[in-house]
Backbone as XML, in Angstrom:
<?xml version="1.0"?>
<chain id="A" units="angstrom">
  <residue number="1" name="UNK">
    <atom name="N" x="-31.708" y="0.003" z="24.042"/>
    <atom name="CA" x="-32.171" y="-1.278" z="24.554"/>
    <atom name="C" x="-31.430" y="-2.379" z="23.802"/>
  </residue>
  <residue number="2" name="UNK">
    <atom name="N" x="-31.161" y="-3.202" z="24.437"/>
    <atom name="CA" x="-30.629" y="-4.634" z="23.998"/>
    <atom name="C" x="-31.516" y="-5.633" z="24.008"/>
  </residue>
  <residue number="3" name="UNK">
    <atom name="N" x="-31.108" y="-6.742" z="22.783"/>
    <atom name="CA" x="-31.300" y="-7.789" z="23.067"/>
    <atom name="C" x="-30.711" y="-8.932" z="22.250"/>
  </residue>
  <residue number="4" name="UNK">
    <atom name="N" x="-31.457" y="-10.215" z="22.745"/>
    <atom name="CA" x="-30.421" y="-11.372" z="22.009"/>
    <atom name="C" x="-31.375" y="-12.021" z="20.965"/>
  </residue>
  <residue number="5" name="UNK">
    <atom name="N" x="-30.616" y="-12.289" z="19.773"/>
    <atom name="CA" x="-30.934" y="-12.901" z="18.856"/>
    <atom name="C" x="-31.074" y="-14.618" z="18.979"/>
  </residue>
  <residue number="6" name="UNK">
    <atom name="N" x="-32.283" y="-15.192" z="18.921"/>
    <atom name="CA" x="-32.625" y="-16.287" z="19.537"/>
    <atom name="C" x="-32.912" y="-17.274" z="18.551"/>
  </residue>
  <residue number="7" name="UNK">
    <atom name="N" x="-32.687" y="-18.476" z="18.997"/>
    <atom name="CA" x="-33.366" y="-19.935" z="17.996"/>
    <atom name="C" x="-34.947" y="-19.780" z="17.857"/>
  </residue>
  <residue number="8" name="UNK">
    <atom name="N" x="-34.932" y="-19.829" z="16.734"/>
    <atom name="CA" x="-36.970" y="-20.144" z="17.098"/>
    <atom name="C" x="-37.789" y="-20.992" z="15.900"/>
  </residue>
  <residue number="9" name="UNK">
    <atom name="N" x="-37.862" y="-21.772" z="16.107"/>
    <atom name="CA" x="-38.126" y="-23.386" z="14.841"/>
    <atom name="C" x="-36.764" y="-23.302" z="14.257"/>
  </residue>
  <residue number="10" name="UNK">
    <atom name="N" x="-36.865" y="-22.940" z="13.036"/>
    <atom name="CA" x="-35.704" y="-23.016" z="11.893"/>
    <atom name="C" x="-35.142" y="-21.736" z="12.002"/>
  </residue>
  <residue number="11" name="UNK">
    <atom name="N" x="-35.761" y="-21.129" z="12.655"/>
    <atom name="CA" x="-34.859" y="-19.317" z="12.361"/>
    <atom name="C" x="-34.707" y="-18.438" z="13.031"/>
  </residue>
  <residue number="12" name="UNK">
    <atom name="N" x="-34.682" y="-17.740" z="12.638"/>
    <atom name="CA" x="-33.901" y="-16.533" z="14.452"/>
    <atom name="C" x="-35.458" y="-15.656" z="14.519"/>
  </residue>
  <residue number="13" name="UNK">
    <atom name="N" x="-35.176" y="-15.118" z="16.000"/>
    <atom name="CA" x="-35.834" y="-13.885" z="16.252"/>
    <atom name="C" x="-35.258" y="-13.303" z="17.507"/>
  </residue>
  <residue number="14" name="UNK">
    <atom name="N" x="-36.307" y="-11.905" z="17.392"/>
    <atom name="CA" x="-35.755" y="-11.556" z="18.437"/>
    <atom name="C" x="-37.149" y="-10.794" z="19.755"/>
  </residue>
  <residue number="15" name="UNK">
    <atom name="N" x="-36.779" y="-10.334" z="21.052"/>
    <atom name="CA" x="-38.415" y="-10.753" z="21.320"/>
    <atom name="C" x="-38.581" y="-8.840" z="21.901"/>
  </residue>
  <residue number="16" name="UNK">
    <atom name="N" x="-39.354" y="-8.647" z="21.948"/>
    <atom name="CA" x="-39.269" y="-6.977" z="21.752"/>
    <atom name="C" x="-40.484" y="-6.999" z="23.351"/>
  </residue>
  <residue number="17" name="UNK">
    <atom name="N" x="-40.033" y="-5.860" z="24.539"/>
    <atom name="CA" x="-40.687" y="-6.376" z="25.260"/>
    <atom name="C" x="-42.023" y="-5.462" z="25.428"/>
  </residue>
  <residue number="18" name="UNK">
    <atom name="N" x="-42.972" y="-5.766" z="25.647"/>
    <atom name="CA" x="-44.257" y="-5.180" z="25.658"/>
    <atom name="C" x="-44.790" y="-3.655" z="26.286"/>
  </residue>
  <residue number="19" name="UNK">
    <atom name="N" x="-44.064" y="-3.415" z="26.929"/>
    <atom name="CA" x="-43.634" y="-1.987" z="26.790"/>
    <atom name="C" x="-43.579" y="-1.164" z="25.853"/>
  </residue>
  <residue number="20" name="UNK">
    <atom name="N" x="-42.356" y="-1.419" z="25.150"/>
    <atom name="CA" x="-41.916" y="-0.987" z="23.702"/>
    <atom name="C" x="-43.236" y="-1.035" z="23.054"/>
  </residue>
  <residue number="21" name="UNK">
    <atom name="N" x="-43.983" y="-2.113" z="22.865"/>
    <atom name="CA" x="-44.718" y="-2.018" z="21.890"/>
    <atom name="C" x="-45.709" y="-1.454" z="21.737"/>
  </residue>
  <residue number="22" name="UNK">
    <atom name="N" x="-46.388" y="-1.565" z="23.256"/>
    <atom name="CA" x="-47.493" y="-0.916" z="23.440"/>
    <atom name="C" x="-47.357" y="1.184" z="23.461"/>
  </residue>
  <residue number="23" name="UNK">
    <atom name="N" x="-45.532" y="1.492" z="23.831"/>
    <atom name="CA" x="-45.258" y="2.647" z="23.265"/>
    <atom name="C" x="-45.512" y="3.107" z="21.837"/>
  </residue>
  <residue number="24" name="UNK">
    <atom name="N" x="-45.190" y="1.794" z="20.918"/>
    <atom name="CA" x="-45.209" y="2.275" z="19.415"/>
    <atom name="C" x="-46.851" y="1.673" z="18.795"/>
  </residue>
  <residue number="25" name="UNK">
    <atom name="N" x="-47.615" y="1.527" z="19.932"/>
    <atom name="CA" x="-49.243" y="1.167" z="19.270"/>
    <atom name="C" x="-48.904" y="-0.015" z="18.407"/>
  </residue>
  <residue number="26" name="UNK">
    <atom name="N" x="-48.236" y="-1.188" z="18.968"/>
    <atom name="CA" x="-48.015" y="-2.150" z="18.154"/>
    <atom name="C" x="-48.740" y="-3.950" z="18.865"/>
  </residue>
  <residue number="27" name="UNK">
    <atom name="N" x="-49.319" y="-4.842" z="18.611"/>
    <atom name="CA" x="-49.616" y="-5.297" z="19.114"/>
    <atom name="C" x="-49.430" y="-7.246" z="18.448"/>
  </residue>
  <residue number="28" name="UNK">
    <atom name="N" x="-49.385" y="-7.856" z="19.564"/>
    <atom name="CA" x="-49.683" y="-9.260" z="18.822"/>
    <atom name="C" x="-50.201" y="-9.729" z="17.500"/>
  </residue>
  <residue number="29" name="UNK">
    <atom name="N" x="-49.568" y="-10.353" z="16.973"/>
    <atom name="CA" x="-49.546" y="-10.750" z="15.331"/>
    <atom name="C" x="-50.108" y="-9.667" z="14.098"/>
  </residue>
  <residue number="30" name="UNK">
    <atom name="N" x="-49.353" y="-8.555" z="15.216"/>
    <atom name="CA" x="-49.389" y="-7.203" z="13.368"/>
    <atom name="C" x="-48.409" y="-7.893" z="12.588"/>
  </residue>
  <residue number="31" name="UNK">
    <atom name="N" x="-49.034" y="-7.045" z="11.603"/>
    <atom name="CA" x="-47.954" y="-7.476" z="10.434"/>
    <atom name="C" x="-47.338" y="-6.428" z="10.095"/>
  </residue>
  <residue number="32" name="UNK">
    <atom name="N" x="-45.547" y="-6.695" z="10.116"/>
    <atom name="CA" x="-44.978" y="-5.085" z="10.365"/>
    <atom name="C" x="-43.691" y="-5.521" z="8.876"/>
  </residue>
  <residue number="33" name="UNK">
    <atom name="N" x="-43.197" y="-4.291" z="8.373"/>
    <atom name="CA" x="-42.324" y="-4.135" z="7.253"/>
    <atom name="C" x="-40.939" y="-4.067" z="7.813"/>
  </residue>
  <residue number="34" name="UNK">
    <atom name="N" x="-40.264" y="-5.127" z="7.270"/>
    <atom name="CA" x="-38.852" y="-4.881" z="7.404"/>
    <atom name="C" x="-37.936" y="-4.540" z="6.425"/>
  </residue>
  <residue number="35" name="UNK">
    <atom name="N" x="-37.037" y="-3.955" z="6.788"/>
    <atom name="CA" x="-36.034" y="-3.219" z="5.994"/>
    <atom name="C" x="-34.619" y="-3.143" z="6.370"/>
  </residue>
  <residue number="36" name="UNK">
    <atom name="N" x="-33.739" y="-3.178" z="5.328"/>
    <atom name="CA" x="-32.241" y="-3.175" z="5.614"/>
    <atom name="C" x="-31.411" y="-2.036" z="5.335"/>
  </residue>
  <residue number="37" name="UNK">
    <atom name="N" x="-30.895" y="-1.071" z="5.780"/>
    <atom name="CA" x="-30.520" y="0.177" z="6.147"/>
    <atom name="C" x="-28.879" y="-0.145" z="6.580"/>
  </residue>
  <residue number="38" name="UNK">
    <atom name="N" x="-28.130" y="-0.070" z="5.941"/>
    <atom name="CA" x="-26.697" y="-0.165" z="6.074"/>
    <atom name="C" x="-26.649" y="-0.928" z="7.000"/>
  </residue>
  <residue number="39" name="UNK">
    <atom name="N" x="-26.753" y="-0.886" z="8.374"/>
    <atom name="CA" x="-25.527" y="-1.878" z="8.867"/>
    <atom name="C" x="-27.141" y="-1.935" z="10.617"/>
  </residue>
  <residue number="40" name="UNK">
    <atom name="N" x="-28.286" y="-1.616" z="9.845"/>
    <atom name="CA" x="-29.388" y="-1.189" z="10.808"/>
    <atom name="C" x="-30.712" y="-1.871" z="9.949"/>
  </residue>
  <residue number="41" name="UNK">
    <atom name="N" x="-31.709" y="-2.543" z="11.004"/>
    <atom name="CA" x="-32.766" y="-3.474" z="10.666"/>
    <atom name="C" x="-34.048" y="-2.429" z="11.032"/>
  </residue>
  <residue number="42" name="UNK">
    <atom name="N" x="-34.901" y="-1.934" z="10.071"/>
    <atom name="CA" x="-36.172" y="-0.713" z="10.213"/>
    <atom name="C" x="-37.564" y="-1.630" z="10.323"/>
  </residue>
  <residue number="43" name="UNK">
    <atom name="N" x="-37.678" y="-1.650" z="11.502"/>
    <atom name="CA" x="-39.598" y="-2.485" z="11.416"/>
    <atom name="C" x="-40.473" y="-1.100" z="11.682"/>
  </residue>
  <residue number="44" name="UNK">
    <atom name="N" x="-41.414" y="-1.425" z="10.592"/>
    <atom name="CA" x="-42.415" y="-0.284" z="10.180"/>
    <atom name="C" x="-43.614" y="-0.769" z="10.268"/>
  </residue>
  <residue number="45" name="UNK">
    <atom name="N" x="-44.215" y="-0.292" z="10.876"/>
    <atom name="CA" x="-45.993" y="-0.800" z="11.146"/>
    <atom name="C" x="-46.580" y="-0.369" z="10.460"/>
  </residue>
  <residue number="46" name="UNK">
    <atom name="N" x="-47.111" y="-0.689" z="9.272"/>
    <atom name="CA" x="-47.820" y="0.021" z="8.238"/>
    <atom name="C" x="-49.201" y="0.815" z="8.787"/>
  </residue>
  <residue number="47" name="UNK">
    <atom name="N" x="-49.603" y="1.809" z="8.432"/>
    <atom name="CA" x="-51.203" y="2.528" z="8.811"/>
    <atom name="C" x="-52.174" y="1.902" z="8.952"/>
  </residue>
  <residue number="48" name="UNK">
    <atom name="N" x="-52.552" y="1.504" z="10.218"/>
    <atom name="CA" x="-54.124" y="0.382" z="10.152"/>
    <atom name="C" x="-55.093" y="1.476" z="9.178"/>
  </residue>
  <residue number="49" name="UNK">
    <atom name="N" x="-55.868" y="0.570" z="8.335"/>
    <atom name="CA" x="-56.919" y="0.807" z="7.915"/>
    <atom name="C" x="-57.955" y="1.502" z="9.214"/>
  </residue>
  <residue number="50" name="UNK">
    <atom name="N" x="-58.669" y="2.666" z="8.665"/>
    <atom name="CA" x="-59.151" y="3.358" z="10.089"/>
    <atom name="C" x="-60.638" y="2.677" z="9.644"/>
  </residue>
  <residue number="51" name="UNK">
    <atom name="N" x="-61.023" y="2.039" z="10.988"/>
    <atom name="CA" x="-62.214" y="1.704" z="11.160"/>
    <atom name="C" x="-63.991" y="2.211" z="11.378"/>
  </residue>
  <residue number="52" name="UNK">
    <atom name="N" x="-64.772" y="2.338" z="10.639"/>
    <atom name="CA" x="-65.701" y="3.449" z="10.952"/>
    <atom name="C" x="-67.018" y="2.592" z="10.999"/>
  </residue>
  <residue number="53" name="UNK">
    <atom name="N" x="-68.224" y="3.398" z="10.983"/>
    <atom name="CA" x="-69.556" y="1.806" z="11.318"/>
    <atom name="C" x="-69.636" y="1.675" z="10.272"/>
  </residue>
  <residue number="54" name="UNK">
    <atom name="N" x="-69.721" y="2.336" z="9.083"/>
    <atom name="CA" x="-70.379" y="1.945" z="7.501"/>
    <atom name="C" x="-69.125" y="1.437" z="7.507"/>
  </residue>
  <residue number="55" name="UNK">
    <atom name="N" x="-67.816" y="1.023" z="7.500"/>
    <atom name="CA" x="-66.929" y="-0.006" z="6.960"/>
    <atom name="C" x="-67.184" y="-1.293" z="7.714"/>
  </residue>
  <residue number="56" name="UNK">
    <atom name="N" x="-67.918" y="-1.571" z="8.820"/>
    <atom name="CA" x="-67.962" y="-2.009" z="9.761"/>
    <atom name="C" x="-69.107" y="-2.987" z="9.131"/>
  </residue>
  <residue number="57" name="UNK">
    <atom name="N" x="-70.392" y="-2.360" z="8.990"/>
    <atom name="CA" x="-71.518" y="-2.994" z="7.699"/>
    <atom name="C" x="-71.875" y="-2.736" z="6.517"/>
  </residue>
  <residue number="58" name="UNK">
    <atom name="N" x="-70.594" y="-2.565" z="5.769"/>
    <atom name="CA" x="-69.996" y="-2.946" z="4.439"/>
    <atom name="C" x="-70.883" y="-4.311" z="3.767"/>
  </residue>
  <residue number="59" name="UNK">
    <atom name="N" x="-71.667" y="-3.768" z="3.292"/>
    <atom name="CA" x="-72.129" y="-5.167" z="2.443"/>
    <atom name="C" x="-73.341" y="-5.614" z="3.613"/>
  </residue>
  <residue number="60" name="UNK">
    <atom name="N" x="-73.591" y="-5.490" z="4.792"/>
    <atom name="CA" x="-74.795" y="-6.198" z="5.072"/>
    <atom name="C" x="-75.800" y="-5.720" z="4.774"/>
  </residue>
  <residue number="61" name="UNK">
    <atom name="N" x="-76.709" y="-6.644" z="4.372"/>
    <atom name="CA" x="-78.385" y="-6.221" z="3.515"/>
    <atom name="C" x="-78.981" y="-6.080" z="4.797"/>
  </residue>
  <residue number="62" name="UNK">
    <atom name="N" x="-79.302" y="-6.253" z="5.731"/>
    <atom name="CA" x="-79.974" y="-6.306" z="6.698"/>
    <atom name="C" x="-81.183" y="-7.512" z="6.789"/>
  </residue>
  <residue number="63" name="UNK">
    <atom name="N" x="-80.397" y="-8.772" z="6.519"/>
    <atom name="CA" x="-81.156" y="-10.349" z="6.832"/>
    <atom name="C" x="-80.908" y="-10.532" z="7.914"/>
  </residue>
  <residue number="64" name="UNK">
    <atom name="N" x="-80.275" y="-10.321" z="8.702"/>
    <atom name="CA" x="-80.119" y="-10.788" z="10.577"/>
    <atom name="C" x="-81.992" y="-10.962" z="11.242"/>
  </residue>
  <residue number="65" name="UNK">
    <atom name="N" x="-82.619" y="-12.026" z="11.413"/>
    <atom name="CA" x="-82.859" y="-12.035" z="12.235"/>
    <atom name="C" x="-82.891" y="-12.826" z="13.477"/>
  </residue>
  <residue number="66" name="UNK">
    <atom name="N" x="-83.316" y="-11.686" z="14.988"/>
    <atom name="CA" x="-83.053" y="-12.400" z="16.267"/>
    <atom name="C" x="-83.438" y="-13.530" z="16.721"/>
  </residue>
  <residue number="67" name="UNK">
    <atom name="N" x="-82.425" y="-14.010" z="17.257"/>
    <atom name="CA" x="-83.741" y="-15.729" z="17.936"/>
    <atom name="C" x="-83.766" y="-15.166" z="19.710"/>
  </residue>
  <residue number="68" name="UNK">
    <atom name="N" x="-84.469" y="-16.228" z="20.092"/>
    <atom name="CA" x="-84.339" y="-16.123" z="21.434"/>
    <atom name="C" x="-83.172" y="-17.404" z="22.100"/>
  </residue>
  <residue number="69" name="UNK">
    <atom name="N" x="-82.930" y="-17.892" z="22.838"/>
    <atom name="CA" x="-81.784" y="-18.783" z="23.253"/>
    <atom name="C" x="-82.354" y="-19.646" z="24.598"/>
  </residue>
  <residue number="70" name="UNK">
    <atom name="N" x="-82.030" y="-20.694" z="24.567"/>
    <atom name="CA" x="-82.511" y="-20.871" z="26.092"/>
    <atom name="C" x="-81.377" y="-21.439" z="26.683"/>
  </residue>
  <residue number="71" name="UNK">
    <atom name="N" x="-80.896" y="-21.043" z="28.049"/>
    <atom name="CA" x="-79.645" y="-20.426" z="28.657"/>
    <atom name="C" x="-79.814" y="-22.165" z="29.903"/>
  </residue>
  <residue number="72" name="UNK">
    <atom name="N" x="-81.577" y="-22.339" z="29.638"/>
    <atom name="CA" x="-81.411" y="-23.333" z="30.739"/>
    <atom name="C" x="-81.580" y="-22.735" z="32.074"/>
  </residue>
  <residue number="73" name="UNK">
    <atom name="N" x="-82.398" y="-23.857" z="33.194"/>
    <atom name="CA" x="-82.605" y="-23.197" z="34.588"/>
    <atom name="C" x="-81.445" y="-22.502" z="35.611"/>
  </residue>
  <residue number="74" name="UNK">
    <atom name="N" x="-82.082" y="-21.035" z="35.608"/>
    <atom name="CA" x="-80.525" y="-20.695" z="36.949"/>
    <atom name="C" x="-80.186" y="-21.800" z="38.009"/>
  </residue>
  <residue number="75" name="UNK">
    <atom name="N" x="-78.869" y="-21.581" z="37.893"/>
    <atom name="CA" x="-78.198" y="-22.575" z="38.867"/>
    <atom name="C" x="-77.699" y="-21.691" z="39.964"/>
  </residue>
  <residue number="76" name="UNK">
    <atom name="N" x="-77.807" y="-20.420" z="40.323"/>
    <atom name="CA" x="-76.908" y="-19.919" z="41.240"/>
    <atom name="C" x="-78.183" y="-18.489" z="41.635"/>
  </residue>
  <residue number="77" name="UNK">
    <atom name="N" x="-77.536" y="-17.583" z="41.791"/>
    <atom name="CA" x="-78.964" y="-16.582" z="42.667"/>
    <atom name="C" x="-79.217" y="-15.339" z="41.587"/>
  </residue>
  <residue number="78" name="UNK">
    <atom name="N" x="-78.698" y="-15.891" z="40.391"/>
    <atom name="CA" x="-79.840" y="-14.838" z="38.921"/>
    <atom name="C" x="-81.340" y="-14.523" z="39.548"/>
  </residue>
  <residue number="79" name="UNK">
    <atom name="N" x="-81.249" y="-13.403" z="38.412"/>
    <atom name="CA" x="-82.506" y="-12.776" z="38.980"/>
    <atom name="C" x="-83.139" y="-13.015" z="37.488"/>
  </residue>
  <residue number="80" name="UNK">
    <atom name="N" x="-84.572" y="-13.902" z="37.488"/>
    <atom name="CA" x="-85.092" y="-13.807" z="35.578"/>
    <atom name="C" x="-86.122" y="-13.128" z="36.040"/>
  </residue>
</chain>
């Protein structure tokens, strides 16, 4: 695959098309490792942290409590 090396504010980039990325599980504003390899540029997606529920509520004591909300009179054919 090709592509062109572009103006972008003060500095270059280049734009990788969404295909590709979504092939390599890569997505909008990861943060990926670059590297210089003789005469070749290596972007490396570092290992997401794997997500689980206890990392998920890490630290909550369990103070949440629910309110109710008022949403205001239906305007259209809701069913309350």
């Amino acid at each position: 695959m090709r592509t062109v090396i572009q103006k972008w504010g003060n500095s270059q980039g280049i734009r990788i098309p969404k295909a590709f990325l979504d092939a390599m599980g890569m997505r909008e504003n990861d943060t990926v490792e670059l590297e210089r390899r003789d005469n070749s540029i290596v972007i490396t997606l570092p290992k997401r942290k794997e997500v689980t529920l206890e990392s998920i509520f890490e630290g909550y004591d369990g103070g949440y409590k629910p309110e109710e909300y008022d949403w205001g009179k239906p305007v259209g054919k809701e069913v309350w």
